[in-house]
Every structure is written in C-alpha cells, then in structure tokens.
KEDRENKE-134535 format. One record per residue: residue number from 0; residue in one letter; x, y, z of N, C-alpha, C in turn. Coordinates in Angstrom, 2 decimals. Each point is the difference from the previous one (the first is absolute). Layout:
+-----+------+---------+---------+---------+---------+---------+---------+---------+---------+---------+
|  nr | rest |      nx |      ny |      nz |     cax |     cay |     caz |      cx |      cy |      cz |
+-----+------+---------+---------+---------+---------+---------+---------+---------+---------+---------+
| NUM |    a |       X |       Y |       Z |       X |       Y |       Z |       X |       Y |       Z |
...
+-----+------+---------+---------+---------+---------+---------+---------+---------+---------+---------+
***
This chain:
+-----+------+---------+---------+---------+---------+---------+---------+---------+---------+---------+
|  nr | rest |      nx |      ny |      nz |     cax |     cay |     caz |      cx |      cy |      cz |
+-----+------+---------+---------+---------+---------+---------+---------+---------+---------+---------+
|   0 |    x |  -15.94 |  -15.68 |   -2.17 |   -0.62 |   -0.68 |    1.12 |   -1.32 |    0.67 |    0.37 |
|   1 |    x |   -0.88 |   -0.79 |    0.85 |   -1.37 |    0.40 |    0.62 |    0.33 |    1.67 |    0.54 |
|   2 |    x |    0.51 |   -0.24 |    0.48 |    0.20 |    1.67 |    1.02 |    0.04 |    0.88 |   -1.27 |
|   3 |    x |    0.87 |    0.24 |   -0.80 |    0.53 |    0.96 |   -0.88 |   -1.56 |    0.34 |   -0.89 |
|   4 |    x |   -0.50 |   -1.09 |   -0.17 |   -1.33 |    0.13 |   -0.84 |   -0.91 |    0.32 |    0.94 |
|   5 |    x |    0.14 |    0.02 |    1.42 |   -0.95 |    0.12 |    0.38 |   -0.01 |    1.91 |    0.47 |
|   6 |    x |    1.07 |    0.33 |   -0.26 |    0.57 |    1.35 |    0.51 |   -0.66 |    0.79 |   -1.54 |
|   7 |    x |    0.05 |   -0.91 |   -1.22 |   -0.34 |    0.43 |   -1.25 |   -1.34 |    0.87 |    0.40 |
|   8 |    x |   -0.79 |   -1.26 |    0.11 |   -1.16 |    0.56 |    0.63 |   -0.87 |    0.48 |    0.51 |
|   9 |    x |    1.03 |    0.45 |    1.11 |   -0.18 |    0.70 |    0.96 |   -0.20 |    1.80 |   -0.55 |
|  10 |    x |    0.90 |    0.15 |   -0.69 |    0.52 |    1.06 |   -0.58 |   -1.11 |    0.20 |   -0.96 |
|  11 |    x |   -1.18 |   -0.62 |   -0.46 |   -0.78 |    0.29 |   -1.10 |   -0.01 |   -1.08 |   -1.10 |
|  12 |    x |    1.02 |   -0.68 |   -0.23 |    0.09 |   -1.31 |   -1.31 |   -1.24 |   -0.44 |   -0.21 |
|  13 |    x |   -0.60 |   -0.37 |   -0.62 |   -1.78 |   -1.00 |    0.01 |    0.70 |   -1.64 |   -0.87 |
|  14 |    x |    1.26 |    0.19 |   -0.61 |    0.60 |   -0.83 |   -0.94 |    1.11 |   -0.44 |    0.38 |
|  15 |    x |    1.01 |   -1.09 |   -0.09 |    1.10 |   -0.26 |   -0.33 |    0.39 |   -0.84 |   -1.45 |
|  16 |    x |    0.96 |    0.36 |   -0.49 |    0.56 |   -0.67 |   -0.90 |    1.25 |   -0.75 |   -0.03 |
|  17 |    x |   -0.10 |   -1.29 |   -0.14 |    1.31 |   -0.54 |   -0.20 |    0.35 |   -1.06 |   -0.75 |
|  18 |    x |    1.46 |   -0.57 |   -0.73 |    0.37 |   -0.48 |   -0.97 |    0.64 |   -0.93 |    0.10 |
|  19 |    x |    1.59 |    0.29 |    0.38 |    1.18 |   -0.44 |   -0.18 |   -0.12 |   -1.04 |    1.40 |
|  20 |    x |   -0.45 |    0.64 |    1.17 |    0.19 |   -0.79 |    1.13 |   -1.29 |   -1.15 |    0.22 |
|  21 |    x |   -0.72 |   -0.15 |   -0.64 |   -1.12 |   -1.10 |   -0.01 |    0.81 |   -1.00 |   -0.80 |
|  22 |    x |    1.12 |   -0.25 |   -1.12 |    0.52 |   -0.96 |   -0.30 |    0.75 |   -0.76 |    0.82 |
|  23 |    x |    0.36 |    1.33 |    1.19 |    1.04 |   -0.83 |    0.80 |   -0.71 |   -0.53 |    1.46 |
|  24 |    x |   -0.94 |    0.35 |    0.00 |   -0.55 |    0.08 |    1.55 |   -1.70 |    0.00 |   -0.42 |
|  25 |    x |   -0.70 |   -1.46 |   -0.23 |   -1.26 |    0.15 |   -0.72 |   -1.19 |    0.29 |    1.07 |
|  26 |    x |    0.44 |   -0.78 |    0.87 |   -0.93 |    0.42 |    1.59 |    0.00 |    1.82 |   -0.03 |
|  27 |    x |    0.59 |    0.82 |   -0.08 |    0.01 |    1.12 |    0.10 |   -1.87 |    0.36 |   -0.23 |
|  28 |    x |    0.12 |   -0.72 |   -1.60 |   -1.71 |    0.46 |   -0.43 |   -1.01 |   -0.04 |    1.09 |
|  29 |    x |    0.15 |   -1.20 |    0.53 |   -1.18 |   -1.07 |    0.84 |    0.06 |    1.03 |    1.81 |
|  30 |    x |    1.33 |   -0.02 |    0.23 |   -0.28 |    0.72 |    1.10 |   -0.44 |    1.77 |   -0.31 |
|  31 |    x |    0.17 |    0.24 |   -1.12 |   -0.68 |    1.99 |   -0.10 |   -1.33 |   -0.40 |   -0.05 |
|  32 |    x |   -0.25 |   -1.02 |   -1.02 |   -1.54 |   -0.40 |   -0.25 |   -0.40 |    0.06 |    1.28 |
|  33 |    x |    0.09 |   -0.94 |    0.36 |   -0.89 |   -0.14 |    1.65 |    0.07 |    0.92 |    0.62 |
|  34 |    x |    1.06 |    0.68 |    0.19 |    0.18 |    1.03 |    1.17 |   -0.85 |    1.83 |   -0.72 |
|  35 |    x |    0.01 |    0.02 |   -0.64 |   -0.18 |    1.20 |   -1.21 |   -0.87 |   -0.05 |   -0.57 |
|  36 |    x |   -0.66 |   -1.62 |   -0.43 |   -0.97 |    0.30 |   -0.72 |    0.38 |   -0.30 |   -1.59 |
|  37 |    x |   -0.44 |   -0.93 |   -1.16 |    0.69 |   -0.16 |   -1.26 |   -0.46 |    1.64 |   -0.63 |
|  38 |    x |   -1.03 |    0.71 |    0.12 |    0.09 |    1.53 |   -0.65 |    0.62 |    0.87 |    0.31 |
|  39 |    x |    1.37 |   -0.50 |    0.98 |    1.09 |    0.81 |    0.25 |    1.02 |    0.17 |   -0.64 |
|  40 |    x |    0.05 |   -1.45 |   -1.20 |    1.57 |   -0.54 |   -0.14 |   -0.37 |   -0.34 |   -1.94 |
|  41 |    x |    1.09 |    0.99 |   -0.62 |    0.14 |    0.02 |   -0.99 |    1.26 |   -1.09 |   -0.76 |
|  42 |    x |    0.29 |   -0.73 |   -0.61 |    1.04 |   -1.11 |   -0.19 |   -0.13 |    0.83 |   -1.17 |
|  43 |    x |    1.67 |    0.48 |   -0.31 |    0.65 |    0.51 |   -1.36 |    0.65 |   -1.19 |   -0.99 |
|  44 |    x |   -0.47 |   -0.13 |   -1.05 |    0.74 |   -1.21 |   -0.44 |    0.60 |    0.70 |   -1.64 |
|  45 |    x |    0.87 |   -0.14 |   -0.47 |    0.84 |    0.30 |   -0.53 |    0.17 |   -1.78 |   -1.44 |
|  46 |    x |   -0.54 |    0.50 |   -1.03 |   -0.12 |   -0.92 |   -1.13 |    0.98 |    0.14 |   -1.28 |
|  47 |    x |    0.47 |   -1.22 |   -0.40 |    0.78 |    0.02 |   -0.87 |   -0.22 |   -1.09 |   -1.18 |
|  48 |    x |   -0.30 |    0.35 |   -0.89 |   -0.50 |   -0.95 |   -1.21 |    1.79 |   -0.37 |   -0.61 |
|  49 |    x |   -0.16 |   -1.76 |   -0.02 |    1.18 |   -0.72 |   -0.48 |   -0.40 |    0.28 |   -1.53 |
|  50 |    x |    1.15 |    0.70 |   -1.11 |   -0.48 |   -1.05 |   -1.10 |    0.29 |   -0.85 |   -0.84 |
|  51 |    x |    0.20 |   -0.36 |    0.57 |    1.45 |   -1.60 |   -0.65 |   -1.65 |   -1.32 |    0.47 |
|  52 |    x |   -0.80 |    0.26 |    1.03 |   -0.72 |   -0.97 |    0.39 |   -1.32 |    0.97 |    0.01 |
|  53 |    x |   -0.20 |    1.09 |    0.33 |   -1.56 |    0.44 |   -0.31 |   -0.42 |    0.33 |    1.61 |
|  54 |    x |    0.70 |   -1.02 |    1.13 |    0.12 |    0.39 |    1.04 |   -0.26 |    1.03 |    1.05 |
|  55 |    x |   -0.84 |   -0.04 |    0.99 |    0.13 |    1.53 |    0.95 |   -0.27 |   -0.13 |    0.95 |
|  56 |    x |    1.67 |    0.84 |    0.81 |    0.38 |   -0.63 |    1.27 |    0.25 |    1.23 |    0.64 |
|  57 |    x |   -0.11 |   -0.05 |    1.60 |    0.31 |    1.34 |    0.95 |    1.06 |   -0.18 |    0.31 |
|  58 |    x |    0.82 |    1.41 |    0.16 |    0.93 |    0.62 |    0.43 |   -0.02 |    0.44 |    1.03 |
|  59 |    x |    1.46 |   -0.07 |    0.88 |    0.26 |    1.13 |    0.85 |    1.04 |    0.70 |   -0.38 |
|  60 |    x |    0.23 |    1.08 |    1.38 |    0.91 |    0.99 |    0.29 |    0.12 |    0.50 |   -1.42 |
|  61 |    x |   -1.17 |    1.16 |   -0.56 |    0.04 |    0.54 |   -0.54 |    0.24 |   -0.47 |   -1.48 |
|  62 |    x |   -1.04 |   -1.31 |   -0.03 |    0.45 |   -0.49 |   -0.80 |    1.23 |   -0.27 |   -0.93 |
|  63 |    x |    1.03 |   -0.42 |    0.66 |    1.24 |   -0.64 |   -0.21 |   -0.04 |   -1.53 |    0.37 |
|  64 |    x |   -0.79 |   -0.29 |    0.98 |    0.31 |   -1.82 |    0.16 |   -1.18 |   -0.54 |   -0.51 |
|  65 |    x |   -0.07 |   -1.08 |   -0.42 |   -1.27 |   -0.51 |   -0.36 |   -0.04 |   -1.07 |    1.12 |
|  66 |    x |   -1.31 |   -0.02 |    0.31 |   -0.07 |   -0.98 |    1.02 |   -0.53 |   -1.15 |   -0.14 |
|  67 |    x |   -0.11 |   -0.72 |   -1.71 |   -0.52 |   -1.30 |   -0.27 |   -1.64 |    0.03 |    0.28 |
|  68 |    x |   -0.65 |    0.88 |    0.74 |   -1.44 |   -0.48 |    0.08 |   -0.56 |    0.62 |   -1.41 |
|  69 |    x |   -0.91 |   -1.04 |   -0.59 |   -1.11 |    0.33 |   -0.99 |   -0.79 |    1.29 |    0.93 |
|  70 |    x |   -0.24 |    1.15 |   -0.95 |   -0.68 |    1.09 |    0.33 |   -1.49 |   -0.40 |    0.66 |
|  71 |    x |   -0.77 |   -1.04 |   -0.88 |   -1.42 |   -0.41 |    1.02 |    0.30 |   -0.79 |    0.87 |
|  72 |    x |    1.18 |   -1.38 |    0.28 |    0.16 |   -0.40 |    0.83 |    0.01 |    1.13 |    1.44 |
|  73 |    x |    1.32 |    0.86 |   -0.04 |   -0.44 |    1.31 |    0.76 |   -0.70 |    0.07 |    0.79 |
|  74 |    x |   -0.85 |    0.47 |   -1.22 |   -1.20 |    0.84 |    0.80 |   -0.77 |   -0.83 |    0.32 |
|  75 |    x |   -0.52 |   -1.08 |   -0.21 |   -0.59 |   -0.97 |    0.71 |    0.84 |    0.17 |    1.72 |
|  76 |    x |    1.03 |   -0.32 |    0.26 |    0.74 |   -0.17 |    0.94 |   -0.15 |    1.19 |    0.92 |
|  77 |    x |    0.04 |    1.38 |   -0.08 |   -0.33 |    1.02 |    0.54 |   -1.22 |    0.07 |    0.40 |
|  78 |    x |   -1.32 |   -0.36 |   -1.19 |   -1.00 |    0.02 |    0.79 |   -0.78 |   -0.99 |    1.21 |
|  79 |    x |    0.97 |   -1.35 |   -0.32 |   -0.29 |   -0.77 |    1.09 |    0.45 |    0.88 |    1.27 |
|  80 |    x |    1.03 |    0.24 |   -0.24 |    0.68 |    0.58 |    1.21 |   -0.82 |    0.98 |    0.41 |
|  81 |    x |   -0.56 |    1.18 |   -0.37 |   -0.94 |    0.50 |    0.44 |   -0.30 |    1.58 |   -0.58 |
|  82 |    x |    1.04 |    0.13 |   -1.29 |    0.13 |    1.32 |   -0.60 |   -1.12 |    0.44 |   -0.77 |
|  83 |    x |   -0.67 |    1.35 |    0.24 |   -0.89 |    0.77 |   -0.52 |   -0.44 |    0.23 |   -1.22 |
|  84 |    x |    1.09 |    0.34 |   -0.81 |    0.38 |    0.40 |   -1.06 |    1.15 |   -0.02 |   -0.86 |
|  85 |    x |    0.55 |   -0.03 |   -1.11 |    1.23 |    0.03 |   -0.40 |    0.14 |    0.92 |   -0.82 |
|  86 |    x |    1.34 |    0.38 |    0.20 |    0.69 |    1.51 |   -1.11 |    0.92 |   -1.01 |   -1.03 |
|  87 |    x |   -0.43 |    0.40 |   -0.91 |    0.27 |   -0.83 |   -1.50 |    1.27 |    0.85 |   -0.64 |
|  88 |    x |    0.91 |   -0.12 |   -0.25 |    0.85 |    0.83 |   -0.71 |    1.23 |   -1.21 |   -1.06 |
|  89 |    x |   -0.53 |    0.95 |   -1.27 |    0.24 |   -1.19 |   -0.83 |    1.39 |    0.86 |   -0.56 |
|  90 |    x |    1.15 |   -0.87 |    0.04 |    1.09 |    0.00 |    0.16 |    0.58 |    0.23 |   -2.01 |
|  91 |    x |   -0.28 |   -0.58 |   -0.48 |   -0.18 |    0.11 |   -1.80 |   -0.71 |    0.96 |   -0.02 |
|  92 |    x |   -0.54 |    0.92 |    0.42 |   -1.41 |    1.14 |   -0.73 |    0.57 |    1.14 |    0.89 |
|  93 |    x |    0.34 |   -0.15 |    1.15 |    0.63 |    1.31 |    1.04 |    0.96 |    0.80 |   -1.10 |
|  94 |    x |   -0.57 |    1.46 |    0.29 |    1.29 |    0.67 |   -0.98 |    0.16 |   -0.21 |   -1.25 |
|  95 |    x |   -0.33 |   -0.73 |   -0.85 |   -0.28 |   -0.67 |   -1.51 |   -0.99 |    1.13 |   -0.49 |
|  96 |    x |   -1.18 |    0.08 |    0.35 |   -0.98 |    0.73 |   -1.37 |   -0.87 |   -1.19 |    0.06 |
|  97 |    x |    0.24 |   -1.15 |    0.36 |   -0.73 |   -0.94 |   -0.62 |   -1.22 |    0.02 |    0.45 |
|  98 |    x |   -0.71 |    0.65 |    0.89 |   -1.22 |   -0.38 |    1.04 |   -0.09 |   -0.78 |    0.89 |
|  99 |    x |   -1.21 |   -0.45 |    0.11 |   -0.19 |   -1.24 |    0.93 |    0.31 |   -1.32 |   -0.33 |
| 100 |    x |   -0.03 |   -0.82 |    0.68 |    0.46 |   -1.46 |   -0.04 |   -1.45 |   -0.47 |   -0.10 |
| 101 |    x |   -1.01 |    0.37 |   -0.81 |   -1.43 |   -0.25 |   -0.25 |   -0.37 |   -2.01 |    0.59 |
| 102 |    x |    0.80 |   -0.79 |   -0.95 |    0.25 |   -1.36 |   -0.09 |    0.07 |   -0.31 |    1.75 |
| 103 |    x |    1.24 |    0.27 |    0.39 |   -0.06 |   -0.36 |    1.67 |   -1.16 |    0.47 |    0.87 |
| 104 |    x |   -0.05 |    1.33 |   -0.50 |   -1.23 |    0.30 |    0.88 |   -1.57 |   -0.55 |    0.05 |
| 105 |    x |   -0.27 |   -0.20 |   -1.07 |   -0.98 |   -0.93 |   -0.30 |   -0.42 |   -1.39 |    1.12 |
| 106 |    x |    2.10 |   -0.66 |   -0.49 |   -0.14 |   -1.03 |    1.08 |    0.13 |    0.12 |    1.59 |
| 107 |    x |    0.60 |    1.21 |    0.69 |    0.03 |    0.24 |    1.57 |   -1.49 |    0.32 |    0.02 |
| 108 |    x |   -0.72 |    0.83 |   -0.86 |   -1.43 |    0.46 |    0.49 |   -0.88 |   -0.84 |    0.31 |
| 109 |    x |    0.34 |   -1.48 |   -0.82 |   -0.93 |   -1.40 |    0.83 |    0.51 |   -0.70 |    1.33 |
| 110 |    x |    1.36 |    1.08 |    0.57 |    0.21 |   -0.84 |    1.45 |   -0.09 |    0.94 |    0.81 |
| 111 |    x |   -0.02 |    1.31 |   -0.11 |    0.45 |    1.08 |    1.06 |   -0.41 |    1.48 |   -0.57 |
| 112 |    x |   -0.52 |    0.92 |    0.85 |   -0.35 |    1.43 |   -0.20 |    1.39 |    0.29 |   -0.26 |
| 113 |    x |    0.42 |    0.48 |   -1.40 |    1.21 |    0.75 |    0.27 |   -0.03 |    1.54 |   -0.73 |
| 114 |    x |    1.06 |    0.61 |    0.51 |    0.74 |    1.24 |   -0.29 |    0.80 |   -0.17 |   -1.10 |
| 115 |    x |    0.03 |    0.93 |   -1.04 |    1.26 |    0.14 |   -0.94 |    0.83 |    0.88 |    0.20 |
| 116 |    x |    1.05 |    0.03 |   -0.34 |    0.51 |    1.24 |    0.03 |    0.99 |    0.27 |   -2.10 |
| 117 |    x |   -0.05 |    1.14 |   -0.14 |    0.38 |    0.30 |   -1.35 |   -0.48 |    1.34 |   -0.45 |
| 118 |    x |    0.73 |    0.06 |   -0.71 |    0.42 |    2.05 |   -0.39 |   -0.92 |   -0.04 |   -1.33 |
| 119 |    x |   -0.06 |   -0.63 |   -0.20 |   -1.45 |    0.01 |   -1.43 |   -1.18 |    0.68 |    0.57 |
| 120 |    x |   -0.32 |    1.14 |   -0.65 |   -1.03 |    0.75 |   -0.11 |   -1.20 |   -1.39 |   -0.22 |
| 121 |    x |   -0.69 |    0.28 |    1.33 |   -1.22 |   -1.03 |   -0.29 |   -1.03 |   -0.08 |   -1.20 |
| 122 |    x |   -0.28 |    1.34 |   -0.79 |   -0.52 |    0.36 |   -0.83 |    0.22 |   -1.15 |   -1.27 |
| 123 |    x |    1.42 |   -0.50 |   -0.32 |    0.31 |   -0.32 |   -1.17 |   -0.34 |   -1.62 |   -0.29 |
| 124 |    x |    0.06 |   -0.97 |    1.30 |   -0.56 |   -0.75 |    0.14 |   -1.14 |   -0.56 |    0.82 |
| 125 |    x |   -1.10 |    1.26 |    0.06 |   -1.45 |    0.10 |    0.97 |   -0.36 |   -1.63 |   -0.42 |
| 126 |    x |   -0.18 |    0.20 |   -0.87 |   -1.30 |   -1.23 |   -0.82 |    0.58 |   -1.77 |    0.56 |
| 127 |    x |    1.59 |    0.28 |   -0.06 |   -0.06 |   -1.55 |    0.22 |    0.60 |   -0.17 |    2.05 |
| 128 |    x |    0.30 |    0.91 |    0.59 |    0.26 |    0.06 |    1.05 |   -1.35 |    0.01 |    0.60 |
| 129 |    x |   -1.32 |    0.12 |   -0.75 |   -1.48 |    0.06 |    0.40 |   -0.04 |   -1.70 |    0.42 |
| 130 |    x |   -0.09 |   -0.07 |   -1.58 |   -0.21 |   -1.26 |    0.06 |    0.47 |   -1.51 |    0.84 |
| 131 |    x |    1.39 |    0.74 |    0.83 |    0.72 |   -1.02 |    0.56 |   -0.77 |    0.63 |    1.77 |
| 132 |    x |   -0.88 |    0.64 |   -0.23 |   -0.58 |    0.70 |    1.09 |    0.70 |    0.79 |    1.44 |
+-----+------+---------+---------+---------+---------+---------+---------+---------+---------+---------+
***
C-alpha cells in the first residue's frame, strides 16, 4: 500500500520495485506513478519462452504461475500505467550459463528503458548487448 512505500522513502529508497502484485492489483502502478513520480517505480517482470509455440509470456510468484500476458503486451500495459522502467529477468537463461535473452531484449528496448538482470559476465556478450543498446 501507499503508506508502506511511502515509509520506503522516507527511510532513503529513490526506487521501488514490484512484480507479483501489479498482476493482481494494476491501479497499484497508476496510483505510485502519480503520487511518486514514474522514476520512482521499477516493474519486475519475470519471462518465460514457450517452446512447443516460440511464445513469451510473464510470470508470477516467482515465476511458478504464468499469467497468460504476452511479454510486450505487458509492458506496453505497465507503461501506460505509468512505470519507469522494467527489470527483465529471463526465466530460460536465469542460472543456465546461457546469457542474455539478446532476442527479447531487442524487442522490450523499442517499448521501455529496461534493466536486465543475469549472472553472465557482461564481457562475453559486450558486442551484441551493445547493439540491442
């Protein structure tokens, strides 16, 4: 709720992040936006490539539920609402070795400033994580 984030704040926060509870409660975004400011409010989204269909859809709760939204549908949806930025965490590549999710990122970087997150030494894929800017 407003108070709890706003106590965040209080305390030093410049950021919030959140995930699981914007699926259930989408106004959440729209009222931090306004009240906070959208360079307050980080939206964590959590990606999972189908491959039976090629598909890629967000998760919650720790990625265990899938929540049917197309990953750009999403983020389209967050940034109407009024979110800053997004934390990208690609659910196939987490913990794998595999790197980045280069392909998705490519496509969120034409809707939204986002964040990655991944244990890949940036070094190994500089050149094409450049390129997806």
């Amino acid at each position: 709720n407003i108070l709890k984030i706003k106590k965040m704040f209080k305390v030093g926060a410049d950021r919030i992040i959140l995930n699981s509870i914007c699926y259930e409660n989408i106004t959440i975004i729209k009222k931090i936006s306004n009240y906070f400011g959208s360079q307050s409010l980080i939206i964590a989204i959590d990606i999972k490539k189908n491959y039976k269909n090629e598909k890629i859809f967000t998760y919650k709760n720790s990625g265990y539920i899938n929540t049917n939204f197309f990953y750009l549908d999403w983020i389209i949806i967050v940034k109407k609402m009024g979110c800053g930025e997004v934390l990208i965490t690609s659910i196939n590549n987490d913990g794998c070795k595999l790197g980045y999710d280069i392909n998705s990122l490519f496509f969120i970087k034409k809707k939204i400033y986002i964040l990655s997150i991944n244990t890949e030494p940036l070094t190994s894929r500089l050149q094409e994580i450049t390129e997806v800017g």
